[in-house]
C-alpha positions as CSV (number, residue, x, y, z in Angstrom):
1,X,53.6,37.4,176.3
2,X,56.6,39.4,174.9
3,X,57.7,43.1,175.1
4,X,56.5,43.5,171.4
5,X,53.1,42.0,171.4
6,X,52.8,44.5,175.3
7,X,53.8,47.3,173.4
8,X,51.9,46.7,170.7
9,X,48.5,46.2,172.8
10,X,49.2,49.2,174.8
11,X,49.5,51.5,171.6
12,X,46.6,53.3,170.2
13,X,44.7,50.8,168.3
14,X,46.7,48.4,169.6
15,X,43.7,45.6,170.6
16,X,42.4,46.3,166.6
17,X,46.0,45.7,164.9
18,X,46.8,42.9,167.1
19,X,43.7,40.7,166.2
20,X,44.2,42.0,162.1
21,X,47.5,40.5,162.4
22,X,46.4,37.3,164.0
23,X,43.6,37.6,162.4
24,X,44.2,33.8,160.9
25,X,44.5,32.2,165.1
26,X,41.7,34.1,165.8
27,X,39.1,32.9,163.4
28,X,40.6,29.1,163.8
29,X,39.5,29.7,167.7
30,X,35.7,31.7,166.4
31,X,35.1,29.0,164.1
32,X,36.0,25.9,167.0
33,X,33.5,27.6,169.2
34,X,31.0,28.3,167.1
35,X,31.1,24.8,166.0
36,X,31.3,23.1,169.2
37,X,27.9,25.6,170.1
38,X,25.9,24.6,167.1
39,X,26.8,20.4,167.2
40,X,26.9,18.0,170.6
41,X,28.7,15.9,168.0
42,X,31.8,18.0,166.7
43,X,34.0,17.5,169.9
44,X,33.7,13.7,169.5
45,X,36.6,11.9,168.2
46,X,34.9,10.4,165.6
47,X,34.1,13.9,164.1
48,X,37.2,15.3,164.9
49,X,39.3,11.9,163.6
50,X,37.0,12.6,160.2
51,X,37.6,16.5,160.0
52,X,41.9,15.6,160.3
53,X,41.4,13.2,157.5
54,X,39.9,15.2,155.0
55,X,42.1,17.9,155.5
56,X,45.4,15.6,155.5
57,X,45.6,15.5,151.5
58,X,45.1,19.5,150.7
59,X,47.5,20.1,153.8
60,X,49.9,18.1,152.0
61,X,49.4,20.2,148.9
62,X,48.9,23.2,150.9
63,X,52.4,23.6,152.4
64,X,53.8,22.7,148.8
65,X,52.0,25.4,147.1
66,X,52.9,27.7,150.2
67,X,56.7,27.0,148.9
68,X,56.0,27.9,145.6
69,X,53.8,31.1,146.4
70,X,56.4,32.3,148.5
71,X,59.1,32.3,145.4
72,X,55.5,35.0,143.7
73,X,54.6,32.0,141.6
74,X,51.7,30.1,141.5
75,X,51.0,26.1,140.8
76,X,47.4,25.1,139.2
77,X,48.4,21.2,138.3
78,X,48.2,20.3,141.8
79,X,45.3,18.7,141.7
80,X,45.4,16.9,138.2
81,X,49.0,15.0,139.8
82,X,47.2,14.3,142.7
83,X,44.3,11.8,139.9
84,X,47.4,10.9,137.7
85,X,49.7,10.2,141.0
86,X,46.6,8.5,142.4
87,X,46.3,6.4,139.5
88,X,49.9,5.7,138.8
89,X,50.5,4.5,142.5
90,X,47.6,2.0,142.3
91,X,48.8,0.8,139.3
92,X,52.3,0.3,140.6
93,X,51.2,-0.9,144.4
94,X,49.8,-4.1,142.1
95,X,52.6,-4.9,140.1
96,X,56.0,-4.0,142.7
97,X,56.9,-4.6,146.3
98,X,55.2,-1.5,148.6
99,X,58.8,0.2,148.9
100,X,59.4,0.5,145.4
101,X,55.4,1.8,144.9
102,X,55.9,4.7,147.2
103,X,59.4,5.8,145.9
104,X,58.2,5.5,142.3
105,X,55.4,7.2,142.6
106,X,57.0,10.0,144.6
107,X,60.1,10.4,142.2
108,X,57.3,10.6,139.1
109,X,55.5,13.8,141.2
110,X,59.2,15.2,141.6
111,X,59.4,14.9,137.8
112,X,56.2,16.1,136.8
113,X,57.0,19.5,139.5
114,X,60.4,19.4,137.5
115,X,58.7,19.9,133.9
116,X,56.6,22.8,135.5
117,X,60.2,24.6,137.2
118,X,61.8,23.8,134.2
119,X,59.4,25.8,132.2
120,X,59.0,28.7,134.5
121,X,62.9,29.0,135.2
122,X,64.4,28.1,132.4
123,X,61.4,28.8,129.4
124,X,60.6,32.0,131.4
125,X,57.1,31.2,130.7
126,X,54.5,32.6,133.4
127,X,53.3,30.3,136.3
128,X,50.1,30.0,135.3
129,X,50.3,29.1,131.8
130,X,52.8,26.5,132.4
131,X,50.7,25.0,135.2
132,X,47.9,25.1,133.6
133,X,49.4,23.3,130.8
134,X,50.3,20.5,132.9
135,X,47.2,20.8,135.0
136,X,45.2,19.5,131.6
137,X,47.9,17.1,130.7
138,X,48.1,15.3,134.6
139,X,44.4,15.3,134.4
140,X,44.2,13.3,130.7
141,X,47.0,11.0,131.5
142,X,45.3,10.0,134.4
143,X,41.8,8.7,132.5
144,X,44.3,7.7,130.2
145,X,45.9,4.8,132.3
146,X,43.2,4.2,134.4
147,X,40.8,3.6,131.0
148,X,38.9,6.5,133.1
149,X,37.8,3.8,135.5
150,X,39.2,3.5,139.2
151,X,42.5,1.2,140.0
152,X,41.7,-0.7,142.9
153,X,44.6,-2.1,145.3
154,X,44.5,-6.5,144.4
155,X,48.1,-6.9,146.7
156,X,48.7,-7.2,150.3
157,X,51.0,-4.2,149.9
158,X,48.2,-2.1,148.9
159,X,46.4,-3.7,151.9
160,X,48.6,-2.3,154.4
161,X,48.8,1.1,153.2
162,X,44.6,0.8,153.3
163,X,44.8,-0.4,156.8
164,X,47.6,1.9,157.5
165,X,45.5,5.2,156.2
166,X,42.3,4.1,157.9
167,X,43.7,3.6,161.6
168,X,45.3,6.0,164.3
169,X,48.2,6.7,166.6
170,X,47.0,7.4,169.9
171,X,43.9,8.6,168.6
172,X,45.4,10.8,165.8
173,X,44.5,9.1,162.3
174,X,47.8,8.2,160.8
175,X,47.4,10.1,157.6
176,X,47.1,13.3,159.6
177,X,50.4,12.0,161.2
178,X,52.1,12.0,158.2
179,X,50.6,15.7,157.3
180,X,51.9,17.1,160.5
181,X,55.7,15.9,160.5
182,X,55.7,17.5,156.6
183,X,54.7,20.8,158.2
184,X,57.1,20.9,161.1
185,X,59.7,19.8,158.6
186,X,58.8,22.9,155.9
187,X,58.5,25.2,159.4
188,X,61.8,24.0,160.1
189,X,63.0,24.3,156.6
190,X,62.0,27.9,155.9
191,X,62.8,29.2,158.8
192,X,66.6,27.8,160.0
193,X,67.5,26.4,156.1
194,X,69.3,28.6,153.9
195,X,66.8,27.5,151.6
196,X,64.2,28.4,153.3
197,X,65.5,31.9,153.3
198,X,67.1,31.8,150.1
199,X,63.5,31.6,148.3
200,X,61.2,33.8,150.6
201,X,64.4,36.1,149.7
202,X,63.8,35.6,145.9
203,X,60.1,36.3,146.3
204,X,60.8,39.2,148.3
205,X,62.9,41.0,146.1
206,X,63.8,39.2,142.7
207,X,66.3,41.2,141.0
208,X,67.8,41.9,144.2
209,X,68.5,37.8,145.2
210,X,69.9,37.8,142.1
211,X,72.3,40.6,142.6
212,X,73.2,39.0,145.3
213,X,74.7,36.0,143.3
214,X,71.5,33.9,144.7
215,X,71.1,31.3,141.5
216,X,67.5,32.5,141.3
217,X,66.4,29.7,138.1
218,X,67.8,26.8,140.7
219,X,65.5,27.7,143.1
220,X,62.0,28.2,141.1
221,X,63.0,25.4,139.5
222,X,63.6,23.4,142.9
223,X,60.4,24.8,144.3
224,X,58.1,23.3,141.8
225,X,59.3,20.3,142.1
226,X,58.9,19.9,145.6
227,X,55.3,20.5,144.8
228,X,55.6,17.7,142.8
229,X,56.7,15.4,145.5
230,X,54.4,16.9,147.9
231,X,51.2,15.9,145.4
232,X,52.6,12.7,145.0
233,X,52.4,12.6,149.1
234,X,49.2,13.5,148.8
235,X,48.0,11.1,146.3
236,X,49.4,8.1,148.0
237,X,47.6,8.9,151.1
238,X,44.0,9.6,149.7
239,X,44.6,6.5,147.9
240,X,45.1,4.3,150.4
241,X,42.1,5.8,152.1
242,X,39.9,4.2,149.6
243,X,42.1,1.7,148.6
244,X,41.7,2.9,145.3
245,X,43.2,5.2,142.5
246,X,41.1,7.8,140.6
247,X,41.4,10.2,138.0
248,X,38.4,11.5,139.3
249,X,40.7,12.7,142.3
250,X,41.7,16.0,143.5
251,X,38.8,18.0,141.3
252,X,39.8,21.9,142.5
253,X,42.4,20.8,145.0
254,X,44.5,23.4,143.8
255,X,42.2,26.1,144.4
256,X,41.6,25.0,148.3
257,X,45.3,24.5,148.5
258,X,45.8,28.1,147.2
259,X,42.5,29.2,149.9
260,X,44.6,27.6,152.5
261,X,47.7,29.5,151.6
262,X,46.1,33.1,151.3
263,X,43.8,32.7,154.2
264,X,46.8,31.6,156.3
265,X,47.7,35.3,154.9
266,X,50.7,34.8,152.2
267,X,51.0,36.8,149.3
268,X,50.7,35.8,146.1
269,X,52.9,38.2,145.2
270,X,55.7,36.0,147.1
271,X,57.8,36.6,149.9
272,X,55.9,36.6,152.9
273,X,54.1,33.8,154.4
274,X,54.0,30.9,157.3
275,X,54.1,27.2,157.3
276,X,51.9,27.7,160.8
277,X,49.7,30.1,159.5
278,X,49.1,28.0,156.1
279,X,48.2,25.4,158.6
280,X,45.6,27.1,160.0
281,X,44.2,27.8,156.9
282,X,44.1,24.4,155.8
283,X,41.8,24.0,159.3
284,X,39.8,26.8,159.1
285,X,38.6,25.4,155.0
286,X,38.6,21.5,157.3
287,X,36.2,23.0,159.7
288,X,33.6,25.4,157.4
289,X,32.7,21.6,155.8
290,X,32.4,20.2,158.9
291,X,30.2,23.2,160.1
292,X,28.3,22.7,156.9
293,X,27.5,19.2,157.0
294,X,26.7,19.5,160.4
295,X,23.9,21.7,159.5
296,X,23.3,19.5,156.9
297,X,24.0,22.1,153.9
298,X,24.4,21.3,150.7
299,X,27.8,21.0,148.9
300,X,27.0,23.9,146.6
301,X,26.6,26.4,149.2
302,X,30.0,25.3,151.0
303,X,31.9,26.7,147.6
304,X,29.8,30.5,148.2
305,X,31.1,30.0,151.7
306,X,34.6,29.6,151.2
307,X,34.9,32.1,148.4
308,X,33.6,34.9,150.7
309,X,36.3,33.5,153.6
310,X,38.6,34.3,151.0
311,X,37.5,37.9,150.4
312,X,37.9,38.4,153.8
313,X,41.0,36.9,154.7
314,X,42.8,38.9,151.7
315,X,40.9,42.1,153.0
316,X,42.5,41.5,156.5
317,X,45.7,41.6,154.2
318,X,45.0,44.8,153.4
319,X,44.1,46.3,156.7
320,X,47.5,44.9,158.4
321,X,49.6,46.4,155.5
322,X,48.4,49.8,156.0
């Protein structure tokens, strides 16, 4: 324990402030207990292996949108590219070697994130509109090539990447591999990269990065994009789950990707936010499903559920910043 977290515990109100600003760690390790309390079964590695690989896809998505909330902007097509990305990589895994799939289908999410920057850097049109724009077209393109039926892998490429996102590493599923070496690289990336900095910088303070002689339109434009990518991630793994592409995938993806980032406790207003703490966001959503299909509650009720975690979380906000 530091000097800064003693002094802070040993000032008055010290025990309340400290658990409002970790407020995010702290209901991770509430919500672990309480599940391990109500279910025999939630410490057993089947569970545990199932609760990694649902939340492996709107991690993915999570730490992109993270990128783009810091820069105060906001990204709604996530979870249409995720069906169209879905889609367009079962389509190519059938008709190219597995290299050339992956790459494709990658470099058309980086493309489709581009269109979004371009529009919000360059058009100065507002976040939302212009994601919601391509939300609707992502969403329509994907029933459009799929004939609104699913794509299923036919190649032994497609069957390795099945195999691949079904199986584990010394007990950690694979796809939850791949989730956790994207968030220590973003970690890494905004917090030792100068473009890390550079764009929790231009969410900070706008007018002043751009004072500054930061090229502000580079980096929205940049961020997006990286989104892009990131879907594309995304899509490829849930994919190869069910060996299968979808249009029909990612249905409100976006919105649990932008639960993950405010209950992690970024602002949407930009410039301030964690890769960690986005993390434990994307677990906290993981483990309220897992609670609530423990119990055996309906899927309806899990939506009433989250939206009140959200609430709170953005509530803390408030508390912390007072």
């Amino acid at each position: 324990m530091n000097a800064t977290i003693k002094q802070q515990l040993s000032s008055p109100g010290g025990w309340l402030s400290f658990l409002i600003k970790y407020n995010t760690i702290f209901i991770f390790i509430l919500l672990v207990i309480f599940s391990a309390c109500i279910s025999d079964v939630f410490f057993t590695s089947v569970n545990l292996s199932n609760l990694l690989k649902q939340v492996s896809g709107i991690g993915i998505i999570s730490v992109g949108m993270l990128i783009v909330i810091l820069t105060g902007g906001i990204d709604l097509s996530v979870g249409s590219m995720v069906a169209l990305l879905a889609v367009t990589f079962a389509i190519l895994v059938n008709l190219v070697i597995l290299p050339l799939a992956i790459l494709g289908t990658i470099a058309i999410g980086f493309a489709l994130g581009s269109v979004a920057g371009y529009l919000v850097a360059y058009q100065k049109m507002a976040p939302f509109i212009a994601t919601l724009a391509l939300m609707t077209i992502a969403r329509g393109l994907g029933f459009i090539y799929s004939n609104g039926s699913p794509i299923i892998f036919e190649t032994k490429g497609g069957l390795f990447m099945s195999n691949f996102a079904n199986n584990s590493l010394l007990g950690i599923p694979n796809i939850a591999l791949v989730f956790f070496i994207i968030v220590i690289g973003a970690a890494i990336m905004l917090k030792y990269n100068v473009f890390g900095r550079l764009i929790i910088a231009l969410g900070s303070n706008e007018e002043a990065a751009r004072l500054s002689g930061i090229k502000v339109n580079k980096y929205k434009f940049l961020v997006y994009a990286i989104s892009g990518a990131l879907a594309a991630t995304a899509a490829i793994i849930v994919a190869s789950r069910t060996n299968l592409g979808s249009p029909n995938m990612g249905v409100s993806w976006e919105l649990d990707a932008i639960a993950a980032v405010v209950i992690g406790g970024a602002s949407l207003s930009g410039g301030k936010g964690t890769v960690v703490n986005t993390l434990m966001g994307v677990l906290i959503l993981g483990l309220i499903s897992n609670i609530l299909n423990l119990l055996n509650v309906p899927s309806y009720p899990q939506q009433v559920v989250k939206g009140a975690i959200i609430v709170f979380a953005v509530l803390l906000q408030r508390f912390e910043s007072k």
